[in-house]
PAZAPA-4460 file (N, C-alpha, C; in steps of 0.05 Angstrom, whole numbers, plus 32768, in hexadecimal, padded with zeros to 4 digits):
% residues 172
    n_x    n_y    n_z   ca_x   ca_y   ca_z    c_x    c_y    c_z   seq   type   mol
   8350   8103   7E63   834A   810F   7E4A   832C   8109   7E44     1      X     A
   831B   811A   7E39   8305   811A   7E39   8301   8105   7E15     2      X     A
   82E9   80FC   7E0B   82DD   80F9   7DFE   82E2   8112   7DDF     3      X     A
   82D6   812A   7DEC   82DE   813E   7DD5   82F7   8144   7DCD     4      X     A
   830E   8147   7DE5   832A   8150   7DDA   833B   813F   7DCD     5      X     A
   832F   811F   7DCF   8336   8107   7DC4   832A   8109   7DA7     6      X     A
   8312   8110   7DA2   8305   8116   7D86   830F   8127   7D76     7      X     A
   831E   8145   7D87   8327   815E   7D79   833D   8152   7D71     8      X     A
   834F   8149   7D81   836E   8144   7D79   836D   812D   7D69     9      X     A
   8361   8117   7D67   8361   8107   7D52   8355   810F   7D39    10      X     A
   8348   8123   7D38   8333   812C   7D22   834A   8142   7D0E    11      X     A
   835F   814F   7D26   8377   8163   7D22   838C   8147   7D09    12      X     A
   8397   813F   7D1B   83AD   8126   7D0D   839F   811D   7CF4    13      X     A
   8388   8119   7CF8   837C   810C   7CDE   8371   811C   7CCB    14      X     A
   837B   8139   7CCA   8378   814D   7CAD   8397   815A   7CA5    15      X     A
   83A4   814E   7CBD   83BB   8150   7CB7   83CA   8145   7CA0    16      X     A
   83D2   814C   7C89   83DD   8131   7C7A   83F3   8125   7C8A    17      X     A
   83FC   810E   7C7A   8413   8102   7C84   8432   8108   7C75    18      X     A
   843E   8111   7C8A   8455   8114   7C7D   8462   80FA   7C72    19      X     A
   846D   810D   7C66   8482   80FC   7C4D   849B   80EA   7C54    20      X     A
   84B0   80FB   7C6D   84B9   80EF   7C6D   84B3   80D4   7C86    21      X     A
   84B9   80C2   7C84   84B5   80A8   7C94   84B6   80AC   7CAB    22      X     A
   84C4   80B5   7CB9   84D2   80B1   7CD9   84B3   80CC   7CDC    23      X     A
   84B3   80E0   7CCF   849D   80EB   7CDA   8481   80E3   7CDD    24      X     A
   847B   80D6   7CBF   8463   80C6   7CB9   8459   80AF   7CDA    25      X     A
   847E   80A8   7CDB   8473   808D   7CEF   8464   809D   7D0B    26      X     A
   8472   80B7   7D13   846F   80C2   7D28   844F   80CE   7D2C    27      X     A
   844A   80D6   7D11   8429   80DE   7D16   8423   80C7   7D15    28      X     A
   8420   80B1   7D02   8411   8096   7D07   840F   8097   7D2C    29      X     A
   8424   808D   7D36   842F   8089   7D55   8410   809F   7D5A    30      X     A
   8412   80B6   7D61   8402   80CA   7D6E   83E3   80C6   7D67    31      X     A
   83E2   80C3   7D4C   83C6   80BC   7D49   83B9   8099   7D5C    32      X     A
   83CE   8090   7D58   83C9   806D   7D61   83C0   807A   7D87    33      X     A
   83CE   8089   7D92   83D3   808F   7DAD   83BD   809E   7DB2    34      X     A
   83AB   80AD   7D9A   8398   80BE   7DA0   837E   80B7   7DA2    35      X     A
   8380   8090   7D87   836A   8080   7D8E   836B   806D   7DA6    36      X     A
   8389   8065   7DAF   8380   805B   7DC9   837A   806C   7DDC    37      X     A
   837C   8084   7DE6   8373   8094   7DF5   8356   809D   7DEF    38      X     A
   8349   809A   7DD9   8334   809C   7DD0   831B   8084   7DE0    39      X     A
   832D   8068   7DD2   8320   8051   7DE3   8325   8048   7DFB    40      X     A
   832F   8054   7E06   8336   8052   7E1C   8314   8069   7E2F    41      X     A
   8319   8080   7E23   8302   808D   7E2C   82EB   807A   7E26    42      X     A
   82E4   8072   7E10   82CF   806C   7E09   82CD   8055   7E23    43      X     A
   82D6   8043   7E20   82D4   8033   7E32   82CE   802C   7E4C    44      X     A
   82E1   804F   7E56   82D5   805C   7E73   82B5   805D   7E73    45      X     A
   82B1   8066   7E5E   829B   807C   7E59   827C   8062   7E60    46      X     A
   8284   804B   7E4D   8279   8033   7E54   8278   802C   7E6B    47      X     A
   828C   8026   7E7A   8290   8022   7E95   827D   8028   7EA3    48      X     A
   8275   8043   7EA4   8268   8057   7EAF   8252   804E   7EAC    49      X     A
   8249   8050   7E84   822B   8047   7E8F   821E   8031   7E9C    50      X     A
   8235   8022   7E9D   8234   8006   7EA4   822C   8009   7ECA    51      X     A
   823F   8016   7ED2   8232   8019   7EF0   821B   8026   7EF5    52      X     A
   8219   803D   7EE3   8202   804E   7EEA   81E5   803F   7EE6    53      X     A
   81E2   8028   7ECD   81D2   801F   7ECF   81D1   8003   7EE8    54      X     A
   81E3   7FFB   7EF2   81DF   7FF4   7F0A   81DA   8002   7F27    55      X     A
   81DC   801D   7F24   81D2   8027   7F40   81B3   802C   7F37    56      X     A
   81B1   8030   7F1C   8196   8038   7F18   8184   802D   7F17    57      X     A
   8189   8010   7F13   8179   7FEF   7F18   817E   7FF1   7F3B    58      X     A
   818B   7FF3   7F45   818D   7FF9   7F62   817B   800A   7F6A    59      X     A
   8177   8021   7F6E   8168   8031   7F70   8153   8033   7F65    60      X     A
   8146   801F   7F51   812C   8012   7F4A   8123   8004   7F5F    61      X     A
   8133   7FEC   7F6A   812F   7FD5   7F75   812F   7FE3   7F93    62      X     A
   8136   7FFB   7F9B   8132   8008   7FB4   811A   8016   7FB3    63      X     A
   8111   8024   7FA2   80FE   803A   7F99   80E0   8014   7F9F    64      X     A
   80E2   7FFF   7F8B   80D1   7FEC   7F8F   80D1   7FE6   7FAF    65      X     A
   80E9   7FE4   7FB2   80E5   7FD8   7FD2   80D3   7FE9   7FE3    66      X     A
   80DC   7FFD   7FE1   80CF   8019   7FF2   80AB   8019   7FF0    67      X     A
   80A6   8019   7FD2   808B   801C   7FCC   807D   7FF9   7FDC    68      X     A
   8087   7FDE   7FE1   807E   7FCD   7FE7   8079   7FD3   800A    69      X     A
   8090   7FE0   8014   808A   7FEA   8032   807E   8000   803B    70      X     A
   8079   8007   8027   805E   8021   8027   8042   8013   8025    71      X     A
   8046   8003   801A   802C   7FF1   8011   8024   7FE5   802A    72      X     A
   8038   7FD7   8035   8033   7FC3   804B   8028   7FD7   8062    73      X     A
   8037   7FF7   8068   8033   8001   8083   8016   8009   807D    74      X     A
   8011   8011   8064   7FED   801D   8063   7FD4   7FFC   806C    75      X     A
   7FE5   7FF2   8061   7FD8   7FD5   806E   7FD4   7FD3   8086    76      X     A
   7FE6   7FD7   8092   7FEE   7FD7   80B1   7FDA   7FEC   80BE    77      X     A
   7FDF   7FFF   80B3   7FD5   801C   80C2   7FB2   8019   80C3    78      X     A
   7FA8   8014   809B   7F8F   8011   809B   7F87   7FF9   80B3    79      X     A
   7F9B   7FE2   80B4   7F8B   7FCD   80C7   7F83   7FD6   80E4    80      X     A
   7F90   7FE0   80E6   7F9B   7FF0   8107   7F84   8003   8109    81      X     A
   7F7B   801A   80F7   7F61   802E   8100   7F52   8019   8102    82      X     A
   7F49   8003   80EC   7F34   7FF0   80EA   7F32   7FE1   8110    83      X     A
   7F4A   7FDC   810F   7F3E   7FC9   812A   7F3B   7FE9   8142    84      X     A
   7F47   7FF6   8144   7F47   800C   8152   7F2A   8015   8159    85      X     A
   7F1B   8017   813C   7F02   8026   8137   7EEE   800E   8146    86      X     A
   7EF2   7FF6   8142   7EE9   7FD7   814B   7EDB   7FDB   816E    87      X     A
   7EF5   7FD9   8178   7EFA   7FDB   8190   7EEC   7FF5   81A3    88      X     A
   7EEE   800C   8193   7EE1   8021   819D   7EC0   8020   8198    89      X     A
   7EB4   8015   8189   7EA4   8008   8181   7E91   8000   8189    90      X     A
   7E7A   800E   819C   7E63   7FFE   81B5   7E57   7FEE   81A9    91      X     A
   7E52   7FFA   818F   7E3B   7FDD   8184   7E48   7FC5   8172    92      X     A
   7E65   7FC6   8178   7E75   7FA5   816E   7E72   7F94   817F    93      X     A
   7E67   7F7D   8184   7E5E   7F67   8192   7E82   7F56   818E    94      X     A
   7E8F   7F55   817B   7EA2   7F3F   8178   7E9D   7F33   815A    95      X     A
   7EB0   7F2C   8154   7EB5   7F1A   8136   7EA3   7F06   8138    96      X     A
   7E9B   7EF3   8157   7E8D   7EDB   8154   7E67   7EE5   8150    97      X     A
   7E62   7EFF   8159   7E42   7F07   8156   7E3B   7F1C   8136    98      X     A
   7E5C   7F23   8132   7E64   7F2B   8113   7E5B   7F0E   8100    99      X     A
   7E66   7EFF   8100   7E68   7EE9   80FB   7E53   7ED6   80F2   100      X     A
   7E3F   7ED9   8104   7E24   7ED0   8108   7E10   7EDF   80F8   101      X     A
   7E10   7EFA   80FF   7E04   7F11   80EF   7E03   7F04   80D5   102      X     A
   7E1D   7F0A   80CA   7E2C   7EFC   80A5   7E1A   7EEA   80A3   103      X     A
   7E1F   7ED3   80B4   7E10   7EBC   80AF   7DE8   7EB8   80AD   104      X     A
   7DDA   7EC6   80BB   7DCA   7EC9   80C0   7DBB   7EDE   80A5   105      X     A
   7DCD   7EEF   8095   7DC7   7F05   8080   7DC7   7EF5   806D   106      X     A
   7DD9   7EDC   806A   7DE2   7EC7   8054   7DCB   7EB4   804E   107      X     A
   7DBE   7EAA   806B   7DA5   7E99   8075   7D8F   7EAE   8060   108      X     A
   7D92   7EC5   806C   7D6F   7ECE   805C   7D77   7ED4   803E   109      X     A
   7D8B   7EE4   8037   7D89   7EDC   8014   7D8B   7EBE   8005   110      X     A
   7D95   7EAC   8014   7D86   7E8F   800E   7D77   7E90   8008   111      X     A
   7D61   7E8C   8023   7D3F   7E8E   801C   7D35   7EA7   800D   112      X     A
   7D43   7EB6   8009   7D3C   7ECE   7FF7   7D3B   7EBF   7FDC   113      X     A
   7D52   7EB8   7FD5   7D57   7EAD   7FBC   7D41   7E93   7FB2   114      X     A
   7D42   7E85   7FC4   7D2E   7E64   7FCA   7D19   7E79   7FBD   115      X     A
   7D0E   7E8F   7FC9   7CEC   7E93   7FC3   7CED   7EA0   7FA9   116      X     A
   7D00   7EB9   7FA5   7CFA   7EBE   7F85   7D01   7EAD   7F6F   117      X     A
   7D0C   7E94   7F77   7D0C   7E76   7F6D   7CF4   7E74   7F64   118      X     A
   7CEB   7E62   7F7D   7CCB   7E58   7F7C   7CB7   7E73   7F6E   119      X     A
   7CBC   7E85   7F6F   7CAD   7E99   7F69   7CB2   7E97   7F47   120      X     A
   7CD0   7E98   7F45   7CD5   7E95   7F2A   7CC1   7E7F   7F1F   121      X     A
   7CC5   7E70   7F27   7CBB   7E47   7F22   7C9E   7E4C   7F1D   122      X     A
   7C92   7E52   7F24   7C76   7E59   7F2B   7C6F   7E69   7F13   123      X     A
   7C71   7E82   7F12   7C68   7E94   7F02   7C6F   7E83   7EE5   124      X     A
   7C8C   7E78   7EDD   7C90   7E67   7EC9   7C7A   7E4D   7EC6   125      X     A
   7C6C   7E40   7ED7   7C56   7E2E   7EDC   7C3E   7E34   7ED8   126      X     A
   7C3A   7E53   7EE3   7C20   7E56   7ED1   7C1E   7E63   7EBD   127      X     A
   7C34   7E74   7EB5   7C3C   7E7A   7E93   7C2C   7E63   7E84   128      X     A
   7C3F   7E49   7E8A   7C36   7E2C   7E73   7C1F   7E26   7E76   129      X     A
   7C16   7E29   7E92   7BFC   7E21   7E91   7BE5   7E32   7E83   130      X     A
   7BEC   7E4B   7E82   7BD1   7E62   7E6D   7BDB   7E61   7E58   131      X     A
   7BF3   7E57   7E51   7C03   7E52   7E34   7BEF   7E35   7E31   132      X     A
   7BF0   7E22   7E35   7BDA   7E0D   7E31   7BB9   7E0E   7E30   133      X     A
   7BB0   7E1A   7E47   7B9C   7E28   7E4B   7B90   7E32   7E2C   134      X     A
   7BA0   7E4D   7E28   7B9C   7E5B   7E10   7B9F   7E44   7DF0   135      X     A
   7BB6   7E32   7DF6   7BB5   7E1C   7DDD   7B9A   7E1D   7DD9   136      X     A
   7B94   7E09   7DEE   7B80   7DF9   7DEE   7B62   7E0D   7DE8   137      X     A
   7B5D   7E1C   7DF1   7B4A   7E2E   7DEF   7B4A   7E37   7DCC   138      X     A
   7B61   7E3D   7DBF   7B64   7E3C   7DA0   7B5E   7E21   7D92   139      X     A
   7B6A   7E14   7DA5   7B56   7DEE   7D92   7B46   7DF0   7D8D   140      X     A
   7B31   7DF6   7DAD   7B14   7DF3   7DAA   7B08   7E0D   7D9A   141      X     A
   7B04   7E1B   7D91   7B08   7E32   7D8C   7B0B   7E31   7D6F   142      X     A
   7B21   7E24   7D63   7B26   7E1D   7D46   7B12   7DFB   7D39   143      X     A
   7B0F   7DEB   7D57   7AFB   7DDD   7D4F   7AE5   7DDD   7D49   144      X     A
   7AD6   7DF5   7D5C   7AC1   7DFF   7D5C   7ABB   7E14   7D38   145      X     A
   7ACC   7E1B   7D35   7AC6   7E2E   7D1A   7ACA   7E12   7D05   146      X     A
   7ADB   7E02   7D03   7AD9   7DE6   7CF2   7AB9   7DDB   7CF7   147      X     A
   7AAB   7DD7   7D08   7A8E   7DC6   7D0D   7A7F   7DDB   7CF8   148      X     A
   7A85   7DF3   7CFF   7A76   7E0A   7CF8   7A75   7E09   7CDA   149      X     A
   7A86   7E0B   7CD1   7A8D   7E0B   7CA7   7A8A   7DF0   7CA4   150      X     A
   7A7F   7DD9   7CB5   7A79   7DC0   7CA5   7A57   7DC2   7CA6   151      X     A
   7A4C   7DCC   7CBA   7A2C   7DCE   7CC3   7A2A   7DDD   7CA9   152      X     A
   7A39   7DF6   7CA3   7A2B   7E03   7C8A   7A2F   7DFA   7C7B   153      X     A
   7A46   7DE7   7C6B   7A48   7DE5   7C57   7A32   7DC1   7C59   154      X     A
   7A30   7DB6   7C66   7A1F   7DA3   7C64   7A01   7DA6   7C60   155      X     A
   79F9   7DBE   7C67   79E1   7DBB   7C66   79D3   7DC9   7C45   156      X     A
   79E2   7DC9   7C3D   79D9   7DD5   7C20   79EE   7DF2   7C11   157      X     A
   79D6   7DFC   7C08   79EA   7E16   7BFA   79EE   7E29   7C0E   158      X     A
   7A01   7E2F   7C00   7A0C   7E49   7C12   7A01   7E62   7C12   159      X     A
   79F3   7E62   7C00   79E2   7E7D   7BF7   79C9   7E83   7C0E   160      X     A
   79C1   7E71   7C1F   79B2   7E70   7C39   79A3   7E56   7C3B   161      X     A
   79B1   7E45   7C2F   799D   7E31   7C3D   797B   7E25   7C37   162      X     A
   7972   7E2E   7C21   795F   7E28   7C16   794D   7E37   7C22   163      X     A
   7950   7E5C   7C29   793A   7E65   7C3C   793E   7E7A   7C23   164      X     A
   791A   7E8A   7C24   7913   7E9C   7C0B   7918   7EB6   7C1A   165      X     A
   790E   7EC9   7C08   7906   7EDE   7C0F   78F7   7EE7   7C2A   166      X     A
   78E6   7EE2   7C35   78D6   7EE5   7C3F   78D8   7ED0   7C59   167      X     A
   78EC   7ECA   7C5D   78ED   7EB5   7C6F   78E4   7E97   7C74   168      X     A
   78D1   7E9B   7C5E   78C2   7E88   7C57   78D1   7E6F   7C44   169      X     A
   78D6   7E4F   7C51   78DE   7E3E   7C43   78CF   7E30   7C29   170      X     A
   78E0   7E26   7C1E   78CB   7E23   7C00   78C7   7DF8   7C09   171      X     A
   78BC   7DF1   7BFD   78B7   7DDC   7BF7   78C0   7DC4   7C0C   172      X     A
***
């Protein structure tokens, strides 16, 4: 019995009123009681069901994962395989040990690559400070020199020139 004809016929009994007299009353009671255990009874199947379905379907996840991991591994496989394939066909591969060396030898000059735009760095920062001092010092002397300068004038008299006339001519 399906789900719906379990719904129709219980949904039937239950607009049914109840008869009056007893012995009949008891007998629909009886049919309705028979219509909800056949009801839960479906339901139950019906659970059942989902209950496996979601275990084949966690199954067939966990196959679908498996599958995609041995797909993974054979492109691994396959890419490694042209790689050494392409290697081997290869006139100008010397071997992993003159490979090897190469690496090592490319590693050697960006060292000293690095060491010199170091020192290069170091340097250029060295004589930065030093025209950075240079230039101080050149503003000392420079700010000293204009100090000697405003004490010579202001020591030697007025400011208005110094006790010299018109005419170039000093007085007295």
């Amino acid at each position: 019995m399906s789900v719906r004809d379990s719904l129709l016929g219980l949904k039937e009994s239950m607009e049914t009123p109840l008869a009056q007299d007893p012995r009949e009353r008891e007998d629909q009671l009886q049919k309705e009681l028979r219509q909800l255990q056949e009801l839960n009874l479906v339901i139950e199947n019906t659970r059942e069901a989902v209950r496996a379905a979601t275990l084949h379907v966690e199954t067939v996840q966990a196959n679908v994962n498996s599958s995609h991991l041995l797909a993974d591994k054979w492109n691994t496989i396959m890419a490694q395989t042209s790689h050494t394939y392409s290697l081997l066909n290869d006139s100008t591969w010397h071997g992993r040990m003159a490979e090897q060396e190469q690496h090592e030898q490319r590693m050697r000059e960006l060292e000293l690559q690095h060491q010199r735009e170091e020192e290069d760095r170091l340097q250029r920062e060295a004589q930065m400070a030093e025209q950075a001092q240079i230039q101080a010092k050149q503003e000392e002397e420079k700010r000293e020199r204009q100090e000697r300068m405003k004490r010579r004038l202001y020591r030697g008299g007025s400011v208005r020139g110094g006790g010299i006339r018109r005419g170039g001519v000093r007085r007295g």
